[in-house]
TORPA-4810 file (N, C-alpha, C, O; in nm, 3 decimals):
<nodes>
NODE_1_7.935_14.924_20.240_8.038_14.985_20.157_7.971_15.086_20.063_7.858_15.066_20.017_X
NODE_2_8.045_15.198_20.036_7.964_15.304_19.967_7.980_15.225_19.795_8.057_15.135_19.762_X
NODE_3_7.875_15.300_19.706_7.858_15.256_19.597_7.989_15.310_19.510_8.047_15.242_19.425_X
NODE_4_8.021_15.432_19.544_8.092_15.503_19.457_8.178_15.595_19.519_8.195_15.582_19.641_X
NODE_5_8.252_15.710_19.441_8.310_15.778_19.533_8.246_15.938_19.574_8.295_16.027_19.643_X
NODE_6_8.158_15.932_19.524_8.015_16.103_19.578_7.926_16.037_19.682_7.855_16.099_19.761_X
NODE_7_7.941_15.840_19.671_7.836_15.798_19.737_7.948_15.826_19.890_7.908_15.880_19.993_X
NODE_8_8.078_15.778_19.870_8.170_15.782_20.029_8.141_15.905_20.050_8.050_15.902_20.133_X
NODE_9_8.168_16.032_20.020_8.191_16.159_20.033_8.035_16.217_20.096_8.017_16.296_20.189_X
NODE_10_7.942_16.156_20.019_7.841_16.224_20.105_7.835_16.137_20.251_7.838_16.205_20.353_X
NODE_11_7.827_16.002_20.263_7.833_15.965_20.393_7.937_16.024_20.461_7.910_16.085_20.564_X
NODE_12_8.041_16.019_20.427_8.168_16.089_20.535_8.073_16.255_20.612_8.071_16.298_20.727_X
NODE_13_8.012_16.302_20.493_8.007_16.445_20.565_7.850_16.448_20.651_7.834_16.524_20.747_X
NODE_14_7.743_16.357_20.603_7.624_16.310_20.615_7.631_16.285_20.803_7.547_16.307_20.891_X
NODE_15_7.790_16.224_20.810_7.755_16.155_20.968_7.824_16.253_21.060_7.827_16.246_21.183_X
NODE_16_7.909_16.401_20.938_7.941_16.508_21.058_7.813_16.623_21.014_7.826_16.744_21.032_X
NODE_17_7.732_16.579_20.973_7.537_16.669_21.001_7.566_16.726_20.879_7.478_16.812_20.874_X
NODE_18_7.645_16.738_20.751_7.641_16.828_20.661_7.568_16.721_20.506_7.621_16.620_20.460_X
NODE_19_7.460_16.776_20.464_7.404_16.702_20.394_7.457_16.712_20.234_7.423_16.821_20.188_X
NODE_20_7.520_16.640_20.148_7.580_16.725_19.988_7.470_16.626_19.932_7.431_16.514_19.964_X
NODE_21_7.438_16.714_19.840_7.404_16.624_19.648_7.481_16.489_19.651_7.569_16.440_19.721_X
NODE_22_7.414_16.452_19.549_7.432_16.353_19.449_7.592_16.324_19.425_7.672_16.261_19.494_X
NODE_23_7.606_16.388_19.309_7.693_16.384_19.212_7.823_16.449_19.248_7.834_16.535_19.336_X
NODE_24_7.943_16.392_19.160_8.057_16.514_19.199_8.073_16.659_19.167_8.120_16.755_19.226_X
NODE_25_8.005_16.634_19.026_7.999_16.745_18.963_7.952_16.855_19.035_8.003_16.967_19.039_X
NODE_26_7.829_16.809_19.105_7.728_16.900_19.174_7.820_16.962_19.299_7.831_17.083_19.319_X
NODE_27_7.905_16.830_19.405_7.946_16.897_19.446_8.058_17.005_19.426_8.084_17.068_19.528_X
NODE_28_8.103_17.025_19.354_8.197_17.092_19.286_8.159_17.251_19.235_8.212_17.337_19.164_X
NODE_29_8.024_17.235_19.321_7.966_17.394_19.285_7.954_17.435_19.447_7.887_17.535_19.471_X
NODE_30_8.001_17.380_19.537_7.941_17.415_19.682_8.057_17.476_19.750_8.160_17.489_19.683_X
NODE_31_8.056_17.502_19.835_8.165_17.585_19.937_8.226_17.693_19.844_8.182_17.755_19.747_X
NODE_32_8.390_17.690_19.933_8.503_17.779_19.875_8.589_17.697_19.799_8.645_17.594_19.837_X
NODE_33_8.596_17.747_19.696_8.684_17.724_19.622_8.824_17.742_19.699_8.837_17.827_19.787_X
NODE_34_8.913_17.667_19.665_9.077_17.649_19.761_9.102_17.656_19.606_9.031_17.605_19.520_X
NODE_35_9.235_17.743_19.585_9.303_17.804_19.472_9.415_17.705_19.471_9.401_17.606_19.399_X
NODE_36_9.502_17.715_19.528_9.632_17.619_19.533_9.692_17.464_19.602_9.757_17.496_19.702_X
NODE_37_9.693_17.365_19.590_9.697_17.246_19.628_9.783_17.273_19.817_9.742_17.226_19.924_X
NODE_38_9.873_17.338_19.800_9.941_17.373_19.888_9.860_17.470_20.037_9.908_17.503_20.145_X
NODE_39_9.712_17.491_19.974_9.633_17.540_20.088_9.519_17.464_20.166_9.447_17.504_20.257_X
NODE_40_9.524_17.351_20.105_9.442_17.241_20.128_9.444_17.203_20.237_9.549_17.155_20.280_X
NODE_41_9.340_17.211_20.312_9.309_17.156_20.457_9.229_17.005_20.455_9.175_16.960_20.354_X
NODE_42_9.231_16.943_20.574_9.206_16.830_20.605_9.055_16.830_20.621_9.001_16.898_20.709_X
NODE_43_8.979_16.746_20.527_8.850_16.777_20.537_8.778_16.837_20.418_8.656_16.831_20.409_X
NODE_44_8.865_16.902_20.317_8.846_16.964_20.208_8.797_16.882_20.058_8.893_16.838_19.993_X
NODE_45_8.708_16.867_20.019_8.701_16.767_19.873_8.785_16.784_19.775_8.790_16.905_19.799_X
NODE_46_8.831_16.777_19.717_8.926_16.740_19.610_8.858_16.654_19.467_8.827_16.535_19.465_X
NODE_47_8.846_16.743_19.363_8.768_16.702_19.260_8.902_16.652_19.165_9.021_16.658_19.198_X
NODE_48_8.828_16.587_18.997_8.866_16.540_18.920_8.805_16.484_18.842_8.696_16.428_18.857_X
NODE_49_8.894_16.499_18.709_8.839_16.483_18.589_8.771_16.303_18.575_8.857_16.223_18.616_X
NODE_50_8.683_16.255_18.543_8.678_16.124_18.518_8.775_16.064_18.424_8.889_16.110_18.412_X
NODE_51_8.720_15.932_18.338_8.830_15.841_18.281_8.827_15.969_18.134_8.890_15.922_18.039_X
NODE_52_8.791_16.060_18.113_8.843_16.102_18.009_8.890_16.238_18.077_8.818_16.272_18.172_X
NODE_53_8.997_16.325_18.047_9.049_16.417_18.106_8.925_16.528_18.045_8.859_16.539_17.942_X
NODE_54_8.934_16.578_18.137_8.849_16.707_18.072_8.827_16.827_18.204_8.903_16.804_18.298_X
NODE_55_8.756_16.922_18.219_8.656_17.021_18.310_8.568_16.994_18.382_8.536_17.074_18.471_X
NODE_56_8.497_16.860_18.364_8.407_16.818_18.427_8.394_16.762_18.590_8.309_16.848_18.570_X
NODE_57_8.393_16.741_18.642_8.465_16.646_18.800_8.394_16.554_18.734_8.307_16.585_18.652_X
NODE_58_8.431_16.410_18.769_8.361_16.314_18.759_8.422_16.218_18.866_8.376_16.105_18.882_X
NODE_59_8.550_16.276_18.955_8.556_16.174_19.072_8.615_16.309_19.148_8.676_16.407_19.104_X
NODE_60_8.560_16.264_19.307_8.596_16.347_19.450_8.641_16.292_19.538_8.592_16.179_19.549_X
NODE_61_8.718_16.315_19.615_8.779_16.240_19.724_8.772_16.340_19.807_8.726_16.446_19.765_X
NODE_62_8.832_16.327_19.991_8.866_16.442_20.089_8.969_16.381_20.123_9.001_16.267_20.156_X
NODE_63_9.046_16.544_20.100_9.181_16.540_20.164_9.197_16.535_20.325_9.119_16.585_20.405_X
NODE_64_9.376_16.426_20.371_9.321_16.423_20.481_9.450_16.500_20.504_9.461_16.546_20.617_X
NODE_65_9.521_16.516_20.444_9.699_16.619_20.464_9.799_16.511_20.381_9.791_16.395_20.339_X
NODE_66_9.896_16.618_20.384_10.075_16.581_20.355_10.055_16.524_20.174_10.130_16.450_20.110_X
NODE_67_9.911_16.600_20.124_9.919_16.583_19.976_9.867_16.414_19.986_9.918_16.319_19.926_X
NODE_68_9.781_16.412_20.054_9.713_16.227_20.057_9.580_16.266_20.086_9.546_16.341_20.177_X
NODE_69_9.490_16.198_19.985_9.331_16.207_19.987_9.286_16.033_20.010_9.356_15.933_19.996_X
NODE_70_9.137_16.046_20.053_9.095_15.922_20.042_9.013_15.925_19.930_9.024_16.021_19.853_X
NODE_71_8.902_15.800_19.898_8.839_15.795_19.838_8.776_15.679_19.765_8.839_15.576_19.792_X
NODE_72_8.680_15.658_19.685_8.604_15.498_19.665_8.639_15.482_19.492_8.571_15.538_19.407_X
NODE_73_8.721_15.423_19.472_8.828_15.451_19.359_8.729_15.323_19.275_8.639_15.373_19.209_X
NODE_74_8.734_15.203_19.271_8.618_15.150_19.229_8.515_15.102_19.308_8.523_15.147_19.423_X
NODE_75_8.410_15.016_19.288_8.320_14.957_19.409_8.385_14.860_19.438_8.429_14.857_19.553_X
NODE_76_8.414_14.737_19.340_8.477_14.644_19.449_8.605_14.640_19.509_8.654_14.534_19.549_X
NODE_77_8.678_14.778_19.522_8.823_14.850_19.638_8.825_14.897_19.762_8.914_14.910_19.845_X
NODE_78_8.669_14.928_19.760_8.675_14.971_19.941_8.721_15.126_19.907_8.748_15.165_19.793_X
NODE_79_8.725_15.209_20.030_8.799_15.292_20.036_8.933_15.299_20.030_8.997_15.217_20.095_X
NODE_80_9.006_15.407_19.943_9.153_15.378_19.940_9.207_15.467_20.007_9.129_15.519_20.087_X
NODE_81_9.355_15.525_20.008_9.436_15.620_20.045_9.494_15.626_19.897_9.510_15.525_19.827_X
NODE_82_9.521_15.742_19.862_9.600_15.758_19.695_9.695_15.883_19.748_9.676_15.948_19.850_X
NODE_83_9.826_15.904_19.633_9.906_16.055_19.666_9.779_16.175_19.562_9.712_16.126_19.471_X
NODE_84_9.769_16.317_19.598_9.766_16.346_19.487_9.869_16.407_19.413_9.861_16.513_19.351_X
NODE_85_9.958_16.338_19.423_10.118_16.389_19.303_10.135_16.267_19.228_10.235_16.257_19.156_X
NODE_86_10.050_16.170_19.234_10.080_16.035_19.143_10.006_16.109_19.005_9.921_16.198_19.002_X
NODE_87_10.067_16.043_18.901_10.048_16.078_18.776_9.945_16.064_18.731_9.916_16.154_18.653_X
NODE_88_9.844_15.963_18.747_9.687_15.970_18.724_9.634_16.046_18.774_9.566_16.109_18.692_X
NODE_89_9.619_16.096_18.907_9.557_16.184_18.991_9.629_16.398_18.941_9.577_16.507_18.920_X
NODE_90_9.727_16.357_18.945_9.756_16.534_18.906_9.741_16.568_18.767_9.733_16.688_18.743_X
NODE_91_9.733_16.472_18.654_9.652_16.558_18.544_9.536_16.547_18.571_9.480_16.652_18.543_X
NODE_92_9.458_16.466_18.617_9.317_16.457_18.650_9.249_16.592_18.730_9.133_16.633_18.737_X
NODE_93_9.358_16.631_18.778_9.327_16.761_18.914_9.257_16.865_18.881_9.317_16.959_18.828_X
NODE_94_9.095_16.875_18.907_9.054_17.006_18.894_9.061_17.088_18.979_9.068_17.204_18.938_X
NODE_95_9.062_17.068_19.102_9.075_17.149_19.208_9.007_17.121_19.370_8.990_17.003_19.397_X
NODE_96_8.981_17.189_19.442_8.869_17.174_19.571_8.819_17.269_19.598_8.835_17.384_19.554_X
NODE_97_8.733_17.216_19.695_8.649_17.300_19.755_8.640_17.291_19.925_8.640_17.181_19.981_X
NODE_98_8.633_17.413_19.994_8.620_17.396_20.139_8.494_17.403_20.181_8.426_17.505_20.168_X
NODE_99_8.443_17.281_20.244_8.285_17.277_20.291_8.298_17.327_20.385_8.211_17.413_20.400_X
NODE_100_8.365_17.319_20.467_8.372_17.328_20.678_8.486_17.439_20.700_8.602_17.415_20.664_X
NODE_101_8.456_17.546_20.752_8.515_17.637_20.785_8.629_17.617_20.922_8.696_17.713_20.962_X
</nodes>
């Protein structure tokens, strides 16, 4: 089970050959930036603010469509499925990024 949720995100992309950082933050400097929630492709990371709202990412998930991401929400949850239109998750919303063209 992954430790965290940068720890799921790098294995998810680790076992399709693409190697990321650490951290969310970090990843949150890589690919293309995706401008509008509504352009979001399947495969795409999806950042957010940690437990205090702010600019920072401090949690990432990948979107898989229809406005539903996964992700390792605590350690002892496993991977989840979440909306991102639920109310914790869309003020939290900093944005994504497209790794895979």
């Amino acid at each position: 089970m992954p430790k965290d949720c940068s720890d799921f995100v790098r294995k998810v992309f680790a076992e399709n050959g693409l190697q990321l950082p650490r951290g969310s933050a970090e990843m949150a400097a890589l690919g293309t930036r995706v401008r509008r929630s509504g352009d979001l492709r399947m495969g795409d990371i999806v950042l957010f603010s940690g437990e205090k709202i702010g600019r920072k990412a401090g949690h990432v998930g990948i979107y898989v469509g229809n406005g539903i991401f996964i992700h390792q929400a605590k350690p002892d949850m496993g991977v989840v499925m979440e909306s991102l239109f639920s109310d914790y998750y869309r003020r939290r919303y900093l944005g994504a990024r497209r790794l895979i063209n």
